[in-house]
Backbone as CSV, one residue per row, in Angstrom:
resi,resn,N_x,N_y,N_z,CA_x,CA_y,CA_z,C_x,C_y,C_z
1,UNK,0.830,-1.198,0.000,0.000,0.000,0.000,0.869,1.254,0.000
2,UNK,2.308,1.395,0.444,2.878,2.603,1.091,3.084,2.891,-0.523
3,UNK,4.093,1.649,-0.900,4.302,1.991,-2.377,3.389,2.547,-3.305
4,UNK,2.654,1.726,-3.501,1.289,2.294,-4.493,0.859,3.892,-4.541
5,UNK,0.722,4.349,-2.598,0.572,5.432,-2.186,1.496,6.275,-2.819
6,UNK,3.069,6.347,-2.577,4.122,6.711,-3.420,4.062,7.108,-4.604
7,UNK,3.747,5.785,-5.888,3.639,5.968,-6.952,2.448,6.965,-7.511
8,UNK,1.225,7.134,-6.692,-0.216,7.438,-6.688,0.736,9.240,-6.327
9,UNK,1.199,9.888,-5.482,1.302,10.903,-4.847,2.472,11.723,-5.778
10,UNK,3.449,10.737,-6.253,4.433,11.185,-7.329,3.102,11.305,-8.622
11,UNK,2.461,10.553,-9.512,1.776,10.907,-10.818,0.734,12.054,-10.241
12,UNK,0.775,12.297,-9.642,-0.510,13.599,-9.161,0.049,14.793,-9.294
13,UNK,1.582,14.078,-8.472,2.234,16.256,-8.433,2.718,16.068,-9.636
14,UNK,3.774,14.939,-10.435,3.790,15.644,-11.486,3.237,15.404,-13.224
15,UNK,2.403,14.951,-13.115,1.409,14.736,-14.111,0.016,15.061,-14.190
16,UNK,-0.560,15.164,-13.112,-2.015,15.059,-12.729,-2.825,16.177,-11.995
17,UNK,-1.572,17.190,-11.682,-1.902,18.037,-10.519,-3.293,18.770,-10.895
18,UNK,-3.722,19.256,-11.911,-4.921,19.479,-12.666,-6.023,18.504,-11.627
19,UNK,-6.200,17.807,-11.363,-7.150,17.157,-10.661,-7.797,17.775,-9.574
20,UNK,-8.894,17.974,-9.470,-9.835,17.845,-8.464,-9.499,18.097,-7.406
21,UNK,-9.192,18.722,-6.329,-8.992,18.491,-4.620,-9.491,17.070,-4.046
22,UNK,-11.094,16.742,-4.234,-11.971,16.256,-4.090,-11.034,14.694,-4.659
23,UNK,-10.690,14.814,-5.734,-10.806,13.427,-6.767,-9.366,13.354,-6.097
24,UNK,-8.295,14.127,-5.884,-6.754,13.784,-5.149,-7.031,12.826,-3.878
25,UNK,-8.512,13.388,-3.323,-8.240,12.977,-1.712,-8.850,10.945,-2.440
26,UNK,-9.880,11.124,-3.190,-10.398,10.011,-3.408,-9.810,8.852,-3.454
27,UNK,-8.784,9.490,-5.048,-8.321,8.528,-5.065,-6.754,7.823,-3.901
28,UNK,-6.746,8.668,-3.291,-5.477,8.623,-2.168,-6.184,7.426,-0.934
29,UNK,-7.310,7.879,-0.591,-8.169,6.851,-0.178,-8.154,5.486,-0.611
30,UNK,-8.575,5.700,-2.173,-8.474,4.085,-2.647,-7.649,3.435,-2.478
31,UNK,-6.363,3.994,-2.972,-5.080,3.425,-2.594,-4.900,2.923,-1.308
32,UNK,-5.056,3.889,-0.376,-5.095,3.402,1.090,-5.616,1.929,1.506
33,UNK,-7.021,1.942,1.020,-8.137,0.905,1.374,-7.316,-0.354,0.732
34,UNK,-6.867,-0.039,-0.819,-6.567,-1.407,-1.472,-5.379,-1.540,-2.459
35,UNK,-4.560,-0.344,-1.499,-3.191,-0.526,-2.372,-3.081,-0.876,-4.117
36,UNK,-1.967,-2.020,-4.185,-2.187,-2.133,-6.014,-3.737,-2.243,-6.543
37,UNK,-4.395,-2.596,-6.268,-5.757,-2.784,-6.629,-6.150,-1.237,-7.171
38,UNK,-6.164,-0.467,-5.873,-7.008,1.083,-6.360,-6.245,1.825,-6.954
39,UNK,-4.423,1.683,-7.078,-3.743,2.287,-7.676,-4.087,1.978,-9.229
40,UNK,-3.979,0.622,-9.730,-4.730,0.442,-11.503,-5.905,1.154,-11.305
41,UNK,-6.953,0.957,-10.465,-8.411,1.619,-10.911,-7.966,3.193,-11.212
42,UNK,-6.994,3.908,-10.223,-6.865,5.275,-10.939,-6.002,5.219,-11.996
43,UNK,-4.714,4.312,-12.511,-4.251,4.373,-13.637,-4.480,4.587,-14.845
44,UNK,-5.734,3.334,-14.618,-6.771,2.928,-16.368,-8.178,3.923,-16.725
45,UNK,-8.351,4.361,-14.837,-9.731,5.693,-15.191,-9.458,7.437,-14.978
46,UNK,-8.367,7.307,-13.631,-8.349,8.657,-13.436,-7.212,9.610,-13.649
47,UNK,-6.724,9.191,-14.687,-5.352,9.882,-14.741,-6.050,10.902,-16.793
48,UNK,-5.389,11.604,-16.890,-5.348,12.749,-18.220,-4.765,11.714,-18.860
49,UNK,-3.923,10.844,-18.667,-3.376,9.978,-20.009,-4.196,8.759,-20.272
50,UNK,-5.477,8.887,-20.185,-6.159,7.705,-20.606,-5.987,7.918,-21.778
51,UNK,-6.790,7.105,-23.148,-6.959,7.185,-24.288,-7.899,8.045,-24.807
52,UNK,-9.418,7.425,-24.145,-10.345,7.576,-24.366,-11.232,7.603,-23.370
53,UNK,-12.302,8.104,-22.835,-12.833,7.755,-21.894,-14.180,7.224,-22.252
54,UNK,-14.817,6.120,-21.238,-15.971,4.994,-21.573,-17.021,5.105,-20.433
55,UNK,-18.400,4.788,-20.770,-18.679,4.730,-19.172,-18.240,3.661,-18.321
56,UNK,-17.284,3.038,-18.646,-16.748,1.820,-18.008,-15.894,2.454,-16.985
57,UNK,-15.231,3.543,-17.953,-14.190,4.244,-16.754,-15.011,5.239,-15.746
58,UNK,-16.151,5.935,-16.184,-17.123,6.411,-15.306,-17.551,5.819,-14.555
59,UNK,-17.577,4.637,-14.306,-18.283,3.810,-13.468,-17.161,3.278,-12.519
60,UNK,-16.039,3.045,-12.710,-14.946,3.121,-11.908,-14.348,4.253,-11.276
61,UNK,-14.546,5.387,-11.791,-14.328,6.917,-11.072,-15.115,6.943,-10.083
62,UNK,-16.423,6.638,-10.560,-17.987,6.515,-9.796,-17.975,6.132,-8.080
63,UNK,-17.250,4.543,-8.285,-17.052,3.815,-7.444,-16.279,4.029,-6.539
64,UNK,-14.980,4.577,-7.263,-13.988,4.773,-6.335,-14.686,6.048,-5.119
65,UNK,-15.420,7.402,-5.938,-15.966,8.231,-4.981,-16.216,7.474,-3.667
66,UNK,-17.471,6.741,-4.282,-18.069,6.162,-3.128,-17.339,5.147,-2.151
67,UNK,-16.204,4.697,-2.665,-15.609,3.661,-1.649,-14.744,4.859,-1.146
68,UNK,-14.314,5.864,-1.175,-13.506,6.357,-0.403,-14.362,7.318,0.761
69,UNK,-15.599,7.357,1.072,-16.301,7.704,2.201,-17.044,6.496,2.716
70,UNK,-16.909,5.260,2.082,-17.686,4.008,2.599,-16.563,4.201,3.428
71,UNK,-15.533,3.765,2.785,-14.426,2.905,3.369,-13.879,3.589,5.019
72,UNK,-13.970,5.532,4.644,-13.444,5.765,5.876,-14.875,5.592,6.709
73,UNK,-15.986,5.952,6.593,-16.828,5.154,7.601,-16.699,4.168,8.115
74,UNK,-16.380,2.931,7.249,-16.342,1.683,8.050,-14.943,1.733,8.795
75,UNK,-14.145,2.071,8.376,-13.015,2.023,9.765,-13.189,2.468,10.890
76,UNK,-13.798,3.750,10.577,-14.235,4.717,11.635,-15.313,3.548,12.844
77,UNK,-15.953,2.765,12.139,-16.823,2.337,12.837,-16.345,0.886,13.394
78,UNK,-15.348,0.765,13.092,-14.729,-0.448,13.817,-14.036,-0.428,14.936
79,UNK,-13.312,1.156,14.761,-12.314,1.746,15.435,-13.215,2.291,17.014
80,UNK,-14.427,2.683,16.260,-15.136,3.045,17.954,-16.487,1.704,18.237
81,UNK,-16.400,1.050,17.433,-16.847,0.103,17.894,-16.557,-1.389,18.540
82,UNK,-15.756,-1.632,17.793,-14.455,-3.002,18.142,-13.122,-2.819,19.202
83,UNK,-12.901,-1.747,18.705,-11.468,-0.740,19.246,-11.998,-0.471,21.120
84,UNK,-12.775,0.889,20.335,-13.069,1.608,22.036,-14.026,1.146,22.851
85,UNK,-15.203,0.665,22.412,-16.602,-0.088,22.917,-16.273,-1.318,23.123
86,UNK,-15.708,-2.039,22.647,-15.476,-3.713,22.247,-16.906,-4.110,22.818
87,UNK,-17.520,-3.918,21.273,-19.152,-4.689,20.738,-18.690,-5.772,20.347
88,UNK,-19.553,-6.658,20.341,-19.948,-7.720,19.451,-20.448,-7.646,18.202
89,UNK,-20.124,-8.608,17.000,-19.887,-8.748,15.664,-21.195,-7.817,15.232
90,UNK,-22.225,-8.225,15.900,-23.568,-7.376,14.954,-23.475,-5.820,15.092
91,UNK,-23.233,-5.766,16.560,-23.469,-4.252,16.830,-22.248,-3.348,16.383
92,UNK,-20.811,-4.364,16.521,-20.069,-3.829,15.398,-20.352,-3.290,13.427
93,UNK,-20.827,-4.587,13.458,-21.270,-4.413,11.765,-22.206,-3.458,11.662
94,UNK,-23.311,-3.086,12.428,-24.616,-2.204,12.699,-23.972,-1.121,12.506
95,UNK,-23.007,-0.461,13.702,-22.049,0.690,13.675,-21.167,0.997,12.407
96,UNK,-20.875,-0.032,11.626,-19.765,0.379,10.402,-20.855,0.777,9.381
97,UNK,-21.377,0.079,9.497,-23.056,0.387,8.249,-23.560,1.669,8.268
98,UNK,-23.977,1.844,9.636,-24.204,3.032,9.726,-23.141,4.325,8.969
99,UNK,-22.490,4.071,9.767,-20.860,4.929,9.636,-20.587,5.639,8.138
100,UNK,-20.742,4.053,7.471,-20.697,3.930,5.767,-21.600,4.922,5.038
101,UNK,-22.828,5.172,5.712,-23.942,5.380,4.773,-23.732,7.109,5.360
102,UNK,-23.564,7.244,6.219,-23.321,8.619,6.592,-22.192,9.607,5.434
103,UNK,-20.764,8.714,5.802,-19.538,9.658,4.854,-19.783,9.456,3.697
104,UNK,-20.562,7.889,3.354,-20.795,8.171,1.649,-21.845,9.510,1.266
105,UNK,-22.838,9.510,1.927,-23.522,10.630,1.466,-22.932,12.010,1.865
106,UNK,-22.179,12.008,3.092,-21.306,13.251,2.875,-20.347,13.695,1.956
107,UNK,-19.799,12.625,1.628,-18.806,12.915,0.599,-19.579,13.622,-0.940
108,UNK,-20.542,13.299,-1.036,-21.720,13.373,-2.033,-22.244,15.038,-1.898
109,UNK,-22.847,14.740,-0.752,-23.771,15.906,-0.475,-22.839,17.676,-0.406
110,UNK,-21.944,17.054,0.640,-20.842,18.197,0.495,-20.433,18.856,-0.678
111,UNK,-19.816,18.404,-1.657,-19.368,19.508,-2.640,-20.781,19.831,-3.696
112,UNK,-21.761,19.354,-3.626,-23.520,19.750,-3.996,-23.189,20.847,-3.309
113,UNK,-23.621,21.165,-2.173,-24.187,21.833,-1.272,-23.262,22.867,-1.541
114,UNK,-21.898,23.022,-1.547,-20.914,24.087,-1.543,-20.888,25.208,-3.296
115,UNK,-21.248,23.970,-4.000,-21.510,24.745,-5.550,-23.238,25.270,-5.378
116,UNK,-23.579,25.049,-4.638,-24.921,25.837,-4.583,-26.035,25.430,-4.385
117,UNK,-26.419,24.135,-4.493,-27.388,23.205,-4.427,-27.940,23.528,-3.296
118,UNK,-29.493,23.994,-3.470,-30.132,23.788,-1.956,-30.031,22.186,-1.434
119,UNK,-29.309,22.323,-0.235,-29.299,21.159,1.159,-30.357,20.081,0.892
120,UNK,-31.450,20.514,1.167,-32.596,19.636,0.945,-32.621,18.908,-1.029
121,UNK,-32.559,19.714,-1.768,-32.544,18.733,-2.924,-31.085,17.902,-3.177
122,UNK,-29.430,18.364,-2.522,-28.503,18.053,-2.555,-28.701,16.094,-1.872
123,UNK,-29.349,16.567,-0.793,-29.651,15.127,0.423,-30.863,14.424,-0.470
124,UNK,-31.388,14.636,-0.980,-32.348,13.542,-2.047,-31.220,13.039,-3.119
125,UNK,-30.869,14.102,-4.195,-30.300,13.408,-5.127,-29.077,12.451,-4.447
126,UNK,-28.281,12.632,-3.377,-27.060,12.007,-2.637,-27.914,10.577,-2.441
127,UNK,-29.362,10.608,-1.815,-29.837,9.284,-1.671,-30.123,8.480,-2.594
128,UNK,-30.953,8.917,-3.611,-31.362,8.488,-5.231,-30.437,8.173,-5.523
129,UNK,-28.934,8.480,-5.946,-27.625,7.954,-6.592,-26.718,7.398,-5.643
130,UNK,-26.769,7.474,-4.590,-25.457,6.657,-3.798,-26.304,5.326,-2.820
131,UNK,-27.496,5.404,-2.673,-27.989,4.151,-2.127,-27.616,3.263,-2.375
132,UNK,-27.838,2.642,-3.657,-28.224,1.382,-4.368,-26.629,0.602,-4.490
133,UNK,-25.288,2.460,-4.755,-24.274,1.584,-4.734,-23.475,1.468,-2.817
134,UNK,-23.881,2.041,-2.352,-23.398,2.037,-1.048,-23.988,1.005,-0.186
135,UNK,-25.332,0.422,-0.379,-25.955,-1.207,-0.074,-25.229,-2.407,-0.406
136,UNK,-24.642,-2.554,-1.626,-24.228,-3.493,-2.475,-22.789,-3.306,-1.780
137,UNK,-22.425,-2.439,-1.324,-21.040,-1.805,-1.308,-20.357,-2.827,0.320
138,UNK,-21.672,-2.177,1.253,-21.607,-2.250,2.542,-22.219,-4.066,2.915
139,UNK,-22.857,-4.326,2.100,-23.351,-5.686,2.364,-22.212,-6.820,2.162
140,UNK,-21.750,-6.195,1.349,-20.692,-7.392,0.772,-19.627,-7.026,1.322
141,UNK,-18.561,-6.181,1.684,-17.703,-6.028,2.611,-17.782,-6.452,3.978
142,UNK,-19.319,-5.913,4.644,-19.149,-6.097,5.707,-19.636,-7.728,6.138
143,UNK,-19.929,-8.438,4.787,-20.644,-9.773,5.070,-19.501,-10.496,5.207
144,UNK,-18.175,-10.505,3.855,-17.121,-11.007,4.111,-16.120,-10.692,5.107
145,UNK,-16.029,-9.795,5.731,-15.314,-9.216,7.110,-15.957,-10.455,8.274
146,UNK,-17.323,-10.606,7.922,-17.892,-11.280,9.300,-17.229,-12.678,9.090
147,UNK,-17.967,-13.609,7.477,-17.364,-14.494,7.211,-15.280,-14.959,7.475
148,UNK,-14.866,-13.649,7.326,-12.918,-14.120,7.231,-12.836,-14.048,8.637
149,UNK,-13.537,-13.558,9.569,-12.668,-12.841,10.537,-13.185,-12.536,11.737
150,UNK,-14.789,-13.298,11.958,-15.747,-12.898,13.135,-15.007,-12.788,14.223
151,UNK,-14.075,-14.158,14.532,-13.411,-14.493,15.719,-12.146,-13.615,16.153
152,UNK,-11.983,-12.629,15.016,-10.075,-12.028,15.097,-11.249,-10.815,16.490
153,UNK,-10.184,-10.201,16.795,-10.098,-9.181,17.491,-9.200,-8.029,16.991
154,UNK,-9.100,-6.732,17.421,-8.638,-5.656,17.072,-7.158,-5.631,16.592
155,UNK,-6.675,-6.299,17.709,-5.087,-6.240,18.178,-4.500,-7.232,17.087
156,UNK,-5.532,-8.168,16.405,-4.789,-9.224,15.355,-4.851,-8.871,13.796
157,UNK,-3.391,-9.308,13.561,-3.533,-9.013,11.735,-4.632,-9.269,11.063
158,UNK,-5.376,-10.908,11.552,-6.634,-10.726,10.631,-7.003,-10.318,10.501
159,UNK,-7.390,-9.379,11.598,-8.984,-8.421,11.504,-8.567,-6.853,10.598
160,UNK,-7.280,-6.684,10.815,-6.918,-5.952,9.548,-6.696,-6.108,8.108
161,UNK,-6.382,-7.241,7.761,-6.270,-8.125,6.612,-7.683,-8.572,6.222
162,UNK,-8.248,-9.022,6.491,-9.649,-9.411,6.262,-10.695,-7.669,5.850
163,UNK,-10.468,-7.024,6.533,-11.201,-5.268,6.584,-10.444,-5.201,5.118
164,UNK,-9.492,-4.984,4.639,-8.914,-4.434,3.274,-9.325,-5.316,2.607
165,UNK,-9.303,-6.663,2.624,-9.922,-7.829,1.275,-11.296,-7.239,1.345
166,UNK,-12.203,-7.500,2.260,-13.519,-7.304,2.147,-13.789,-5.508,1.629
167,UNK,-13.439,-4.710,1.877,-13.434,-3.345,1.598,-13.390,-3.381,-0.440
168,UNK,-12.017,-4.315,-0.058,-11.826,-4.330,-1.680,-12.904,-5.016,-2.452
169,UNK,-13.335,-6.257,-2.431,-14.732,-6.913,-2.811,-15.482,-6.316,-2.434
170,UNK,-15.947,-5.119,-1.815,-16.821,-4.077,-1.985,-16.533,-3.601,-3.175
171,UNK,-15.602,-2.990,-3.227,-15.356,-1.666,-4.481,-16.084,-2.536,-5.830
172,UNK,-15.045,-3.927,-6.096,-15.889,-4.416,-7.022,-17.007,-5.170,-7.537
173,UNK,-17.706,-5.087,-6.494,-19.266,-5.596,-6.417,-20.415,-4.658,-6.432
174,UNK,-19.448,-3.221,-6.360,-20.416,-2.231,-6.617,-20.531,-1.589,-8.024
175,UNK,-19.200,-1.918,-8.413,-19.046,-1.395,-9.700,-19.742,-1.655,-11.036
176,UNK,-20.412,-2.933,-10.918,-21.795,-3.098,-12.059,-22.838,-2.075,-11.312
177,UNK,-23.333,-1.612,-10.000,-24.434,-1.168,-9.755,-23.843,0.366,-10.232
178,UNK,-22.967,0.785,-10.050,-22.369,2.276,-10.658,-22.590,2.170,-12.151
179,UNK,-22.146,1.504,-12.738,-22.342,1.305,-14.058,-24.015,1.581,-14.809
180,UNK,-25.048,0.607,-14.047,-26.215,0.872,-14.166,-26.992,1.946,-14.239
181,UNK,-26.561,2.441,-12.714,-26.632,3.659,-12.931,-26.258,4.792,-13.639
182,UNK,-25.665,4.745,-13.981,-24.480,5.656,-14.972,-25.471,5.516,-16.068
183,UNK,-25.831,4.215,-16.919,-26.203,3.904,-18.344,-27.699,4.484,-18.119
184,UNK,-28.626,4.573,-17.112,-29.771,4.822,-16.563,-29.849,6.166,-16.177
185,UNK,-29.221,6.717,-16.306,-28.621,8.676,-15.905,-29.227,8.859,-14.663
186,UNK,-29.353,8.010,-13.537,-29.597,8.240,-12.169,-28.121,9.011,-11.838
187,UNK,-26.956,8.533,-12.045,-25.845,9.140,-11.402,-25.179,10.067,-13.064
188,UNK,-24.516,10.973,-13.213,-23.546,11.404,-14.193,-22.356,10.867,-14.274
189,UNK,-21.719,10.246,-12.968,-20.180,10.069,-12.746,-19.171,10.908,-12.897
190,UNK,-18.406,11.105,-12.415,-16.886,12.053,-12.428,-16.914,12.406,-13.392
191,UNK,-15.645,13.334,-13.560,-15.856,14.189,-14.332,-14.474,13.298,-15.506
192,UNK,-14.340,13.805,-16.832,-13.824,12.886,-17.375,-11.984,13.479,-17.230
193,UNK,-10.749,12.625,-16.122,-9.925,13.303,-15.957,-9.176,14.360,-17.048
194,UNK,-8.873,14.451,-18.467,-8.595,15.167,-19.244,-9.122,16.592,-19.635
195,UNK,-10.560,16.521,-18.819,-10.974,17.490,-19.093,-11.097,18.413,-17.926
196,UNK,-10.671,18.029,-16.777,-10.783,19.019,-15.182,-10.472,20.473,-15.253
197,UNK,-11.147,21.102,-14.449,-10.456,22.500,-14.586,-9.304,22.870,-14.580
198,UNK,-8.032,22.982,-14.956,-7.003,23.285,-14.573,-7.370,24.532,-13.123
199,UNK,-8.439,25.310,-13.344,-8.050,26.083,-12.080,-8.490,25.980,-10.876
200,UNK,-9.212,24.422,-10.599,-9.459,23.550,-9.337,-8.209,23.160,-8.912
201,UNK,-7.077,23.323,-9.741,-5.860,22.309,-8.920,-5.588,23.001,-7.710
């Protein structure tokens, strides 16, 4: 992951810097969550040197958004649930779910709300487009976390090792429901990297 992070933080400053604030932190996230894994997803979708862009790669920009406020929710919710509370598996999983559905729609709702969007229609459209992939997202991460790893505890590698596999089989189990959406114009998806503002950098 450190590496990936590395390689991810070098093509940004000097190739990419044009990017997003928003889309820097994202994809820095992904990386985080799933090392080589999220480093290709920004290689092949979010970098200016793609070829061409597809909604295939929209739907992977898409995803990544959303796994990088799933993802820090669910840590967040392990960390005060497993960590500081030491719950049990449900009320743990209850707490990361929660957690999940909160930063994904913040991550969403926030830069709406800041370009101008009244609050109230910002928090509908955030629900209408990030539900369907943040369910699919959170079910399947947090189902395989229970399945690898019910028995680990905080203090053991599994339960960290198992959180990044399952996080990661999130990202790509959501990525047909991003897609859908995308082809269905419920969501637009990112913006296409070649074309960013240069004066967001």
């Amino acid at each position: 992951m450190l590496v990936s992070l590395a390689v991810l933080g070098l093509d940004i400053r000097k190739r990419n810097a044009h990017l997003m604030p928003l889309m820097k932190a994202v994809w820095g996230l992904t990386v985080i969550y799933s090392g080589p894994i999220g480093l290709a997803v920004y290689w092949t979708t979010g970098r200016k040197e793609i070829a061409t862009d597809s909604i295939w790669r929209r739907a992977f920009r898409s995803v990544a958004h959303c796994y990088s406020g799933c993802g820090a929710g669910e840590i967040a919710g392990v960390v005060i649930a497993a960590g500081l509370l030491s719950l049990g598996n449900w009320a743990v999983a209850g707490t990361t779910f929660v957690l999940a559905y909160l930063a994904g729609y913040a991550l969403t709702v926030g830069p709406m709300a800041q370009s101008g969007v009244p609050l109230r229609e910002a928090l509908w459209d955030a629900f209408v487009a990030e539900t369907p992939s943040i369910t699919v997202m959170e079910v399947t991460a947090i189902g395989i976390d229970l399945w690898l790893a019910a028995a680990a505890t905080i203090t053991e590698p599994l339960f960290w090792a198992s959180l990044v596999f399952s996080l990661s089989c999130g990202l790509f189990a959501a990525y047909p429901v991003n897609l859908a959406l995308l082809r269905f114009g419920v969501k637009e998806g990112m913006m296409d990297p070649r074309r960013t503002d240069h004066a967001h950098a």
